[in-house]
N, CA, C and O atoms as CSV, one atom per row, in Angstrom:
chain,resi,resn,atom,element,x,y,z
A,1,UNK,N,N,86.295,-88.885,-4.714
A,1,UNK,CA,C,86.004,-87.537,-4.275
A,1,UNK,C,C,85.009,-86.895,-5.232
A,1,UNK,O,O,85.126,-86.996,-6.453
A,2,UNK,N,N,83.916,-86.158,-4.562
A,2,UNK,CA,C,83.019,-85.708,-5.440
A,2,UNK,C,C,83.517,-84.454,-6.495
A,2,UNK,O,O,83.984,-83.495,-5.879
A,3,UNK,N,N,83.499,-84.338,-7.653
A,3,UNK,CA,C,83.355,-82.629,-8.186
A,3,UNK,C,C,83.326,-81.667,-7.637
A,3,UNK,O,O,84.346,-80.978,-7.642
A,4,UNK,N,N,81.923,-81.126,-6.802
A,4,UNK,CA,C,81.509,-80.353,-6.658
A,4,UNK,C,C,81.544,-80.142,-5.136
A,4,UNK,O,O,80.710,-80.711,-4.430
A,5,UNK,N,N,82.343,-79.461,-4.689
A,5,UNK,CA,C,82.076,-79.032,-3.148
A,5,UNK,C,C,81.903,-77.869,-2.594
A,5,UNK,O,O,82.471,-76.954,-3.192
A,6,UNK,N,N,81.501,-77.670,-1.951
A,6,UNK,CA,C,80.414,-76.669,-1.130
A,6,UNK,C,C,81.293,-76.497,0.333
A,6,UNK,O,O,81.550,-77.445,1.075
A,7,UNK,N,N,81.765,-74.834,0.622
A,7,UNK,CA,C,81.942,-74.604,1.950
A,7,UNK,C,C,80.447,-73.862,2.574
A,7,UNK,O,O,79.487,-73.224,2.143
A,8,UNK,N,N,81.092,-74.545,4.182
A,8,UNK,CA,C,80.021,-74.095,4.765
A,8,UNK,C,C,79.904,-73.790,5.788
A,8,UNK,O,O,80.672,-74.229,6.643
A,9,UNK,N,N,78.613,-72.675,6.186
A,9,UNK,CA,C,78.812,-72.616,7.562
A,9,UNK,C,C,77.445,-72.752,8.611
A,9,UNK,O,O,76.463,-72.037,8.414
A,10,UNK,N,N,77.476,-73.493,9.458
A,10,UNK,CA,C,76.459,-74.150,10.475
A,10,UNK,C,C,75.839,-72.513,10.760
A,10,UNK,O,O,76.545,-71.509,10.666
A,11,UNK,N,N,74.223,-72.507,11.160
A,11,UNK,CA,C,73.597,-71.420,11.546
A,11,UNK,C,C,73.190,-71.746,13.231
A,11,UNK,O,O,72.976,-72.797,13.834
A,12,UNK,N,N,73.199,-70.683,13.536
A,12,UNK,CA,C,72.928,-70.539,15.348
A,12,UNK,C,C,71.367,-70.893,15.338
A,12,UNK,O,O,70.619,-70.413,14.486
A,13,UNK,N,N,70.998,-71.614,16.168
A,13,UNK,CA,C,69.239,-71.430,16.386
A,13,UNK,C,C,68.221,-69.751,16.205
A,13,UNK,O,O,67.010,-69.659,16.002
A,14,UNK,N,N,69.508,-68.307,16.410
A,14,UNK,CA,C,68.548,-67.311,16.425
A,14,UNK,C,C,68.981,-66.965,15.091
A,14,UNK,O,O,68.546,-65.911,14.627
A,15,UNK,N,N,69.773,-67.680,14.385
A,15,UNK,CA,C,69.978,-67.206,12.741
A,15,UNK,C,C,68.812,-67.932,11.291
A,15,UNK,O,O,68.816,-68.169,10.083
A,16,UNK,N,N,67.947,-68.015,12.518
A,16,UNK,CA,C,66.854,-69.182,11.719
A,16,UNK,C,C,65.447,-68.355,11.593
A,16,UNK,O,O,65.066,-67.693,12.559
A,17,UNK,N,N,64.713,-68.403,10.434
A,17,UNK,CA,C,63.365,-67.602,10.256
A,17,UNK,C,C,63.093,-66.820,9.003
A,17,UNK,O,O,63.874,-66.691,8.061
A,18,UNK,N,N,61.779,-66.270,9.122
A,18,UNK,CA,C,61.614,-65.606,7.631
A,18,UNK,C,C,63.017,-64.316,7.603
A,18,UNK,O,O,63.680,-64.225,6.570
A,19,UNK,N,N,63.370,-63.312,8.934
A,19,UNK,CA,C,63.964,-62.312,9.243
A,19,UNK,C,C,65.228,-62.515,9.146
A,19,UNK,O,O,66.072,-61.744,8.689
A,20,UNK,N,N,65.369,-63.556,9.576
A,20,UNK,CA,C,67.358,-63.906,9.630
A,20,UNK,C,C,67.504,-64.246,8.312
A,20,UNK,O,O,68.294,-63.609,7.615
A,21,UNK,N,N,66.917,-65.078,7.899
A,21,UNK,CA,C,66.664,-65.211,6.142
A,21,UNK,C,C,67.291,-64.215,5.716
A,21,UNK,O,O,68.474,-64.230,5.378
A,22,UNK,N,N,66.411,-63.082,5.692
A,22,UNK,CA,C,66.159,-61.833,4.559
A,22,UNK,C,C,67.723,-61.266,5.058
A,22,UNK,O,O,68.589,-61.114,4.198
A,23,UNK,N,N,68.005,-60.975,6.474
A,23,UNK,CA,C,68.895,-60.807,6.255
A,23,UNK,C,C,70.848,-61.162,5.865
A,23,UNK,O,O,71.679,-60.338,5.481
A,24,UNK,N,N,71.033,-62.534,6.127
A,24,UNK,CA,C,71.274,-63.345,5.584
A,24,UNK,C,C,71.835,-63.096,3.649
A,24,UNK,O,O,72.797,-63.147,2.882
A,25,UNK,N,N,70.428,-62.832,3.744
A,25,UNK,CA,C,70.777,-62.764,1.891
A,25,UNK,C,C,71.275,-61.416,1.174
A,25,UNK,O,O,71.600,-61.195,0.007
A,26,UNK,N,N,71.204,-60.481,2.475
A,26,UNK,CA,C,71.346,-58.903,2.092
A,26,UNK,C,C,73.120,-59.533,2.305
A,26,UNK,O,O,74.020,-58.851,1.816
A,27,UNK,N,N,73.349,-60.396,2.798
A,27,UNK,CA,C,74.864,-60.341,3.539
A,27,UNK,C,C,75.290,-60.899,1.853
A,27,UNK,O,O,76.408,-60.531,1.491
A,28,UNK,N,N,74.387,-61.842,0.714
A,28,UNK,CA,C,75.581,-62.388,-0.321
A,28,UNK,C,C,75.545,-64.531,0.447
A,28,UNK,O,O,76.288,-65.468,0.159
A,29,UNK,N,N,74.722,-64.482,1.106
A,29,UNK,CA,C,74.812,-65.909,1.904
A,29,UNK,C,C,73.196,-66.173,1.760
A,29,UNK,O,O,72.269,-65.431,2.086
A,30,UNK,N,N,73.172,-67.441,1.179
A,30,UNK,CA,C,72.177,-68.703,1.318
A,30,UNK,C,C,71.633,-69.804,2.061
A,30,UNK,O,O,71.948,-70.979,1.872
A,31,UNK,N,N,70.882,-69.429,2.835
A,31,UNK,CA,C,70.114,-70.256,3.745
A,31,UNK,C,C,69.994,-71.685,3.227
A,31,UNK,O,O,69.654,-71.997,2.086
A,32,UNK,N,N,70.319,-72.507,4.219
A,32,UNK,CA,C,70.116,-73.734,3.119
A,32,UNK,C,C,70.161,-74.683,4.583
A,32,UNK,O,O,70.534,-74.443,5.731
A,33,UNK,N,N,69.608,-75.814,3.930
A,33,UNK,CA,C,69.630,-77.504,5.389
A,33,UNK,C,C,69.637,-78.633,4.415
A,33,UNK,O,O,69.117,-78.955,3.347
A,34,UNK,N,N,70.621,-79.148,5.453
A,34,UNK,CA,C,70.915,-80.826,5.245
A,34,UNK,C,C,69.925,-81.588,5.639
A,34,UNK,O,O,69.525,-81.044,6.668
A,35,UNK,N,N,69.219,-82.621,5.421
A,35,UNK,CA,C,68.531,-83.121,6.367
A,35,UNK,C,C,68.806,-85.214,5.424
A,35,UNK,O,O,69.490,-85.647,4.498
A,36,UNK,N,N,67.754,-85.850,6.460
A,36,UNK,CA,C,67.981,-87.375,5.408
A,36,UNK,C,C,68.902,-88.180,6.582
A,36,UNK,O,O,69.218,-87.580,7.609
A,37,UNK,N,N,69.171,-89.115,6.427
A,37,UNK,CA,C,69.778,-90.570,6.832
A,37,UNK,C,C,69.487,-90.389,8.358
A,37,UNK,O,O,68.457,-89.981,8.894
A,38,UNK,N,N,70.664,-90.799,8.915
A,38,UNK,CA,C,70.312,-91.305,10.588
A,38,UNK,C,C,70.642,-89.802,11.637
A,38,UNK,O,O,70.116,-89.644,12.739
A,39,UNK,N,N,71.589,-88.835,11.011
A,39,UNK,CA,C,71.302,-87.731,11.640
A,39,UNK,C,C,70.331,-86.675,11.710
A,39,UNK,O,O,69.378,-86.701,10.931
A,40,UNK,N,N,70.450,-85.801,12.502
A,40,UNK,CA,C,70.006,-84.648,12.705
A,40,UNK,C,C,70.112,-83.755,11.520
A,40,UNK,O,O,71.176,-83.747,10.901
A,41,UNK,N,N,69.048,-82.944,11.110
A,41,UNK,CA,C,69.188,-81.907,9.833
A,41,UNK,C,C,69.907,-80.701,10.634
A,41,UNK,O,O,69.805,-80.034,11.663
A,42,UNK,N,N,70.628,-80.850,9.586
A,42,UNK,CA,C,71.773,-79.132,9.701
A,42,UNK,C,C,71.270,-78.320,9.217
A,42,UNK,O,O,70.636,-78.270,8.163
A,43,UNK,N,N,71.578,-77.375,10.171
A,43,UNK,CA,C,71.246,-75.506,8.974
A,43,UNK,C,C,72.210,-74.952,8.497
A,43,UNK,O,O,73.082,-74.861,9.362
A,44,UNK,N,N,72.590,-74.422,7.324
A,44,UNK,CA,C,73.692,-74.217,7.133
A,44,UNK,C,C,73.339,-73.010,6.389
A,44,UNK,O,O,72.202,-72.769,5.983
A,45,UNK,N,N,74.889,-71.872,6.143
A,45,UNK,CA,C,74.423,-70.884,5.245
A,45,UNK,C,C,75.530,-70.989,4.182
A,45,UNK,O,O,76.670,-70.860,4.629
A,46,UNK,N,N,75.401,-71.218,2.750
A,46,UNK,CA,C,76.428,-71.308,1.904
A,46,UNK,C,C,76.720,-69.613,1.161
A,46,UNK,O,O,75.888,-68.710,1.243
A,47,UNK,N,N,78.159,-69.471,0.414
A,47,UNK,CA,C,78.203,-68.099,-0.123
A,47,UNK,C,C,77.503,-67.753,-1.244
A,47,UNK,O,O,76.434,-68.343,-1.087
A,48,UNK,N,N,77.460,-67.305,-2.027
A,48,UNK,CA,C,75.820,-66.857,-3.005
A,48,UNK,C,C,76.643,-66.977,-4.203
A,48,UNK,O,O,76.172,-67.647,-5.123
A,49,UNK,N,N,77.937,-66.376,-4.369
A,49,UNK,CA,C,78.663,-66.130,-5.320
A,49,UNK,C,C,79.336,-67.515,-5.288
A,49,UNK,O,O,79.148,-67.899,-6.443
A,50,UNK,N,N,80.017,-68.507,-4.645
A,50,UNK,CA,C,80.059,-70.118,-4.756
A,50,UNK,C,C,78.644,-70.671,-4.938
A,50,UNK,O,O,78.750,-71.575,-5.767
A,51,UNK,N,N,77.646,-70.578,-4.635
A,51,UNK,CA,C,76.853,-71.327,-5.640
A,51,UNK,C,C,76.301,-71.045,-6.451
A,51,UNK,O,O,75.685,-71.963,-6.993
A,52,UNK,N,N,76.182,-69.879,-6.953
A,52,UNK,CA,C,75.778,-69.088,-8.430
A,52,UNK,C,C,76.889,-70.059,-9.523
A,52,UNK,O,O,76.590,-70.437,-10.656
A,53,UNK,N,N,78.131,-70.296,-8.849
A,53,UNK,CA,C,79.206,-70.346,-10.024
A,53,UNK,C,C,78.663,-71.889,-10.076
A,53,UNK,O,O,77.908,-72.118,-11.021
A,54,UNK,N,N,78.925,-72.910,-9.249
A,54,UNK,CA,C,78.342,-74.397,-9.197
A,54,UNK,C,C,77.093,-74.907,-9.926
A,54,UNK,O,O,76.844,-76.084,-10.184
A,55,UNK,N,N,76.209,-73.627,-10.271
A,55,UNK,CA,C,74.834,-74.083,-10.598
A,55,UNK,C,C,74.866,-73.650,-12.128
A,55,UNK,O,O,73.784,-73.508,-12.696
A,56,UNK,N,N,76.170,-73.410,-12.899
A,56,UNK,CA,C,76.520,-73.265,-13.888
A,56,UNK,C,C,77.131,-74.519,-14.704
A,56,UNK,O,O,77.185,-74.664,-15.925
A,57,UNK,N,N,77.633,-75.494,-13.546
A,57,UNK,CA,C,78.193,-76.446,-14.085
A,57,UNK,C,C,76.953,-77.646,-14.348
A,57,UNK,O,O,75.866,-77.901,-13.829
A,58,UNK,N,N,77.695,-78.151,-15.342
A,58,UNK,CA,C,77.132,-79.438,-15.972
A,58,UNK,C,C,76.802,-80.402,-15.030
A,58,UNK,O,O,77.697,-80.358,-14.186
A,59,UNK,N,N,75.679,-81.573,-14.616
A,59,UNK,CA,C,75.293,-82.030,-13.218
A,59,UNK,C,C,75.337,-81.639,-12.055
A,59,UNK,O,O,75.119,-82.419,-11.128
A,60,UNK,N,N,75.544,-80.723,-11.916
A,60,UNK,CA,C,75.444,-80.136,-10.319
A,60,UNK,C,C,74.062,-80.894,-9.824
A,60,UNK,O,O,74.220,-81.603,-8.830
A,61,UNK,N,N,72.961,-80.854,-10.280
A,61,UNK,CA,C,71.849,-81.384,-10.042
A,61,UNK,C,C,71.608,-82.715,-10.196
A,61,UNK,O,O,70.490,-83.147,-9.917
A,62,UNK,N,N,72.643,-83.588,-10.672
A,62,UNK,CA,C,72.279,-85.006,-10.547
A,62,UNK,C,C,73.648,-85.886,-9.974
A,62,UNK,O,O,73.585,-87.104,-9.805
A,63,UNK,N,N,74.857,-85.108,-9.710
A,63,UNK,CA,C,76.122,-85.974,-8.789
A,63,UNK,C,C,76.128,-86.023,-7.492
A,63,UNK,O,O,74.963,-86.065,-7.097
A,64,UNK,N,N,76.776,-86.037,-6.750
A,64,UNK,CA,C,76.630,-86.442,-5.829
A,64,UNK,C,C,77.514,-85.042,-5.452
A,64,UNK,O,O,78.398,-84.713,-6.243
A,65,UNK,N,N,77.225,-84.052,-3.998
A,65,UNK,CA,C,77.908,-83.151,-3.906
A,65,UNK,C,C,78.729,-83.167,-2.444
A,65,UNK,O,O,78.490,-84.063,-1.635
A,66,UNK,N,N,79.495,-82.349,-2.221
A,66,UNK,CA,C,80.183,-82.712,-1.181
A,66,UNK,C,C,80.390,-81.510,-0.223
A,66,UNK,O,O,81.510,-81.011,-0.327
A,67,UNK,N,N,79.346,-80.769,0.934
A,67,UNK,CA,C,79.179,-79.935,1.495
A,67,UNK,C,C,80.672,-79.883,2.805
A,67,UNK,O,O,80.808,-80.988,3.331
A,68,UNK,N,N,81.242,-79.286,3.093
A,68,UNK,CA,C,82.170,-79.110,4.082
A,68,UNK,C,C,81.774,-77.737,4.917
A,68,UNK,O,O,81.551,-76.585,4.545
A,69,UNK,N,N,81.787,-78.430,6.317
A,69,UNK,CA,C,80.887,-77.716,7.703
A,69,UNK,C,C,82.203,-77.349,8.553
A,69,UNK,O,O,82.536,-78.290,9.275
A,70,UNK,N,N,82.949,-76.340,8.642
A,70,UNK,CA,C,84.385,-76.397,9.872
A,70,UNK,C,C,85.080,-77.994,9.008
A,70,UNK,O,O,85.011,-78.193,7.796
A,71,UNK,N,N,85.585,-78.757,9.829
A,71,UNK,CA,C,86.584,-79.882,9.019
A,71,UNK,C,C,85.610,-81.315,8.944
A,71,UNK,O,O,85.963,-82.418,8.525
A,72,UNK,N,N,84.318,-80.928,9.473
A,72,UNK,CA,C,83.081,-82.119,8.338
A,72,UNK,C,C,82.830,-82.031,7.228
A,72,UNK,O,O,82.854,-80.991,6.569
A,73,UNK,N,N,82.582,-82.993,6.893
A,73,UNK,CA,C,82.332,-83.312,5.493
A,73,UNK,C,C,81.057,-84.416,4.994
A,73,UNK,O,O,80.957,-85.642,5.049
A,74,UNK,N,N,80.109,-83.260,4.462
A,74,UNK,CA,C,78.462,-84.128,4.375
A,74,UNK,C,C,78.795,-84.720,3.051
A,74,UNK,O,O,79.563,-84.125,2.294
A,75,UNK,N,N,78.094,-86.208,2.637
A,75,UNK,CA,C,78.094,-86.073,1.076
A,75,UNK,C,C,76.358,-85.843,1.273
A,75,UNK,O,O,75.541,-86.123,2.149
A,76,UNK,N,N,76.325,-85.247,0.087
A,76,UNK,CA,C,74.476,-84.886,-0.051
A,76,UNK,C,C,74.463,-85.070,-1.433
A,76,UNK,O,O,75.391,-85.537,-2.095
A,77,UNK,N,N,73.267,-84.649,-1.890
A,77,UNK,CA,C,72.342,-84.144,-3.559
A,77,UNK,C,C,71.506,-83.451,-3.083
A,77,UNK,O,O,70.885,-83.670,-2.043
A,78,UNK,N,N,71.365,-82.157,-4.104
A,78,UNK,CA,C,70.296,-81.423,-4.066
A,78,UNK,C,C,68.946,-81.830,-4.150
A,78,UNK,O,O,68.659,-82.582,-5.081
A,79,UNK,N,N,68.242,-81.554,-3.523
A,79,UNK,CA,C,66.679,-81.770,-3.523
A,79,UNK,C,C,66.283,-80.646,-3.838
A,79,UNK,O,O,65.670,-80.847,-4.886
A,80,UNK,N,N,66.232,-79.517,-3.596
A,80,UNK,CA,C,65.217,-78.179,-4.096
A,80,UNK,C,C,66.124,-77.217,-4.045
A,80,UNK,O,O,67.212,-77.171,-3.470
A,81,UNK,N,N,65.710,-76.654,-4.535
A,81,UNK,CA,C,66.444,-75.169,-4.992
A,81,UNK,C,C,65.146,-73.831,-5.157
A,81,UNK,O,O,64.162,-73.815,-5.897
A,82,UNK,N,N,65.572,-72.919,-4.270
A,82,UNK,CA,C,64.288,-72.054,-4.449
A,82,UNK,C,C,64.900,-71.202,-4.955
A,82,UNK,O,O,66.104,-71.115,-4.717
A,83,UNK,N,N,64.185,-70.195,-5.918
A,83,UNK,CA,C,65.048,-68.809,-6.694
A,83,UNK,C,C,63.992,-68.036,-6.643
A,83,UNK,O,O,62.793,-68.185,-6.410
A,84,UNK,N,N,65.010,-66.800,-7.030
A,84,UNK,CA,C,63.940,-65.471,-7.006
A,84,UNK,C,C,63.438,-65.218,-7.783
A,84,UNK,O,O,64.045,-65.364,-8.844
A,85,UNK,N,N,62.117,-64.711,-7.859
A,85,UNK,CA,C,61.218,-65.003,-9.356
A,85,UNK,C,C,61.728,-63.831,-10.501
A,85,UNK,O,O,61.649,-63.959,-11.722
A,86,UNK,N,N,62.243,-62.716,-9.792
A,86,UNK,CA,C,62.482,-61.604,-11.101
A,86,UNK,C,C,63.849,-61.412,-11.476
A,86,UNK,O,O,64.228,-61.066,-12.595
A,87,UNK,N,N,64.931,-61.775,-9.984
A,87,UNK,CA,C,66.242,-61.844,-10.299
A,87,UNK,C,C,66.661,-63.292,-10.676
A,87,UNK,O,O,67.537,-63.282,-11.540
A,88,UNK,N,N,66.231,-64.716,-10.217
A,88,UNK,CA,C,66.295,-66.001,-10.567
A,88,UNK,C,C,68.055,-65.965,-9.840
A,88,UNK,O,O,68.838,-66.633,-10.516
A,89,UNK,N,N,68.587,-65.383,-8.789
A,89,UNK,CA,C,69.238,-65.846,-7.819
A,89,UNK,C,C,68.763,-67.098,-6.968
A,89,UNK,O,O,67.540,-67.228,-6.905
A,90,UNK,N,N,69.445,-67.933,-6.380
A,90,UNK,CA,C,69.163,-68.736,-5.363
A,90,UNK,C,C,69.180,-67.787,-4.079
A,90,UNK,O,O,69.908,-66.850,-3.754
A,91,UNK,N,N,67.441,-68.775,-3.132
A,91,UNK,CA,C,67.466,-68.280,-2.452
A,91,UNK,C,C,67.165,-69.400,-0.979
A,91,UNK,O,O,66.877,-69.117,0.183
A,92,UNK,N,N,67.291,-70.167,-1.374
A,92,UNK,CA,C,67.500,-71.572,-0.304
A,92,UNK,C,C,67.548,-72.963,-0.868
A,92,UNK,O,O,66.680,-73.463,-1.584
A,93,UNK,N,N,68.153,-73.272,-0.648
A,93,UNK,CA,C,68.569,-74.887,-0.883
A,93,UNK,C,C,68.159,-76.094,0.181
A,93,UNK,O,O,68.480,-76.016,1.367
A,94,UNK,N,N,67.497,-77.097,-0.302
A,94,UNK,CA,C,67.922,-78.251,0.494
A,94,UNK,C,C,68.495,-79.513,-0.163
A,94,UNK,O,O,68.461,-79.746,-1.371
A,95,UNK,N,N,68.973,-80.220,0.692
A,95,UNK,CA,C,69.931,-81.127,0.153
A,95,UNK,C,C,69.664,-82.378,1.228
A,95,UNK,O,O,69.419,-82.344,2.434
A,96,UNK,N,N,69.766,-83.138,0.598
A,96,UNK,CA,C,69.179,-84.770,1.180
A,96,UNK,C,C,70.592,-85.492,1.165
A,96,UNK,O,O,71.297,-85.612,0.164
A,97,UNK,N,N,70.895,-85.959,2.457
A,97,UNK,CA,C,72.271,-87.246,2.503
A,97,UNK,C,C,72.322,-88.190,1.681
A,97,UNK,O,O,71.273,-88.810,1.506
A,98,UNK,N,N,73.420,-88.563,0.993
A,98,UNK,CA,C,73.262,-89.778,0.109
A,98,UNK,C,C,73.926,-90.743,0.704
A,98,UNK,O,O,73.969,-91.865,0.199
């Protein structure tokens, strides 16, 4: 079982864009997608305050992490991480299947 796991929640097709973004992040929630191996890339939105605390820990960026969607369960690794340039919050994630 991985360390580090991640709840989550799948985004609707009209919860997608620069606008749903912005607002999105006013909500405390992080835009973020799965994408990689033989499926389909997910959109997902994670909580801001669960991954603020995760991106504190020691390898978060090089183990293997374990995203949970309703009662799925992705294993991934981070690939990018975007932050805000003056607050240095996260402000989208992607994450590649391992």
């Amino acid at each position: 079982m991985a360390k580090f796991v991640l709840n989550a929640q799948t985004r609707a097709e009209d919860l997608q864009g620069k606008g749903a973004s912005r607002r999105l992040r006013r909500e405390a929630l992080v835009p973020a997608i799965i994408y990689g191996g033989e499926a389909e890339p997910v959109t997902i939105t994670l909580e801001l305050r669960e991954l603020t605390r995760l991106l504190l820990e020691d390898g978060f960026f090089t183990e293997t992490l374990e995203v949970k969607i309703g009662e799925k369960t992705e294993s991934v690794k981070i690939q990018a991480l975007q932050r805000h340039p003056a607050k240095n919050t996260p402000m989208h994630a992607d994450f590649v299947r391992a």
